[in-house]
C-alpha positions as CSV (number, residue, x, y, z in Angstrom):
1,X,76.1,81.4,88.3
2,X,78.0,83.3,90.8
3,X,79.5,86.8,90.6
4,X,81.7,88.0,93.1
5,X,83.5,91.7,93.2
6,X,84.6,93.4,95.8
7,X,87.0,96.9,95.8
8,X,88.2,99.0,98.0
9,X,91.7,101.3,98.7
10,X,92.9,101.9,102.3
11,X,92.8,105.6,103.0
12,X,95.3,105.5,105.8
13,X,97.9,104.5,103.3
14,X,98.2,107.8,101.2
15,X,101.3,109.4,102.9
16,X,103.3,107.1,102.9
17,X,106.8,107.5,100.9
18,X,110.0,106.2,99.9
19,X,113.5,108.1,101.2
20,X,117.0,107.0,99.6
21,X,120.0,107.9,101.8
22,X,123.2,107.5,100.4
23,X,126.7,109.7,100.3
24,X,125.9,112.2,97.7
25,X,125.9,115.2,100.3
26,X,128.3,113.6,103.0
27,X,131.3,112.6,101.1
28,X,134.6,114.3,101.3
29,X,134.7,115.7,97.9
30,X,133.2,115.0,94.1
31,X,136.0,112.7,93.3
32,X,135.4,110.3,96.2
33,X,132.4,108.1,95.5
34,X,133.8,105.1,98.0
35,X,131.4,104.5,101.2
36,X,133.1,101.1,102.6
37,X,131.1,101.0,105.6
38,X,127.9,102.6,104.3
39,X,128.8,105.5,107.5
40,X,128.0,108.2,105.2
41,X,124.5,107.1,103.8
42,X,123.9,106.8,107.8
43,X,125.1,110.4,108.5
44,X,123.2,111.6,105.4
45,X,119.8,109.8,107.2
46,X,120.3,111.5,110.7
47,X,121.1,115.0,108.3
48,X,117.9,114.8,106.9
49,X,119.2,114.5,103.3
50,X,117.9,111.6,101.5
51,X,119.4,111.4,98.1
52,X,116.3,110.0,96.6
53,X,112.4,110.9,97.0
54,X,109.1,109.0,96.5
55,X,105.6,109.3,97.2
56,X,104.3,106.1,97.1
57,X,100.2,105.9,96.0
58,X,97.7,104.5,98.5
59,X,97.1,100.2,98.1
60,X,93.6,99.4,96.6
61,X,92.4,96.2,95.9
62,X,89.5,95.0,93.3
63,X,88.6,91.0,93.6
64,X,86.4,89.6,90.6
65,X,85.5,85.9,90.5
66,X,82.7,84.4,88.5
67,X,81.5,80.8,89.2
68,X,79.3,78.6,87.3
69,X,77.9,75.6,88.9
70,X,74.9,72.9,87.7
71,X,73.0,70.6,90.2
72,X,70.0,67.9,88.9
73,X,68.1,66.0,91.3
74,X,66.6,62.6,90.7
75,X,63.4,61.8,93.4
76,X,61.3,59.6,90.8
77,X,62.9,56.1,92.2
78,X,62.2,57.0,95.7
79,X,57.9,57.6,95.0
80,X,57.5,54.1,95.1
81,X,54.4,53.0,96.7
């Protein structure tokens, strides 16, 4: 029998995030929700002003196999003398 684990997390990960931009805070007025040509989502991302906010948690990883194997050897029909 064979028991393989293995786990680890990848510290370089943990400020990572996740920005939405769209034309909450660049359309003309409240009425208007119409961005045709997605210009407005692309204003509102050189603005700064993402319309949604994530922080995303750092990647780990945890493996786990188990393997079972059986092996018989036979060397009485070769002790022939």
């Amino acid at each position: 029998m064979r028991i393989y684990r293995e786990d680890d997390n990848f510290k370089s990960n943990n400020q990572t995030g996740q920005f939405s931009f769209d034309n909450t805070y660049t359309r003309a007025g409240s009425a208007s929700t119409a961005d045709n040509t997605g210009l407005q989502a692309f204003a509102a991302f050189l603005l700064g002003y993402p319309s949604t906010m994530a922080i995303v948690r750092a990647a780990d990883y945890s493996e786990y196999s188990k393997t079972w194997g059986f092996f018989a050897q036979d060397d009485f029909g070769s002790a022939r003398n």
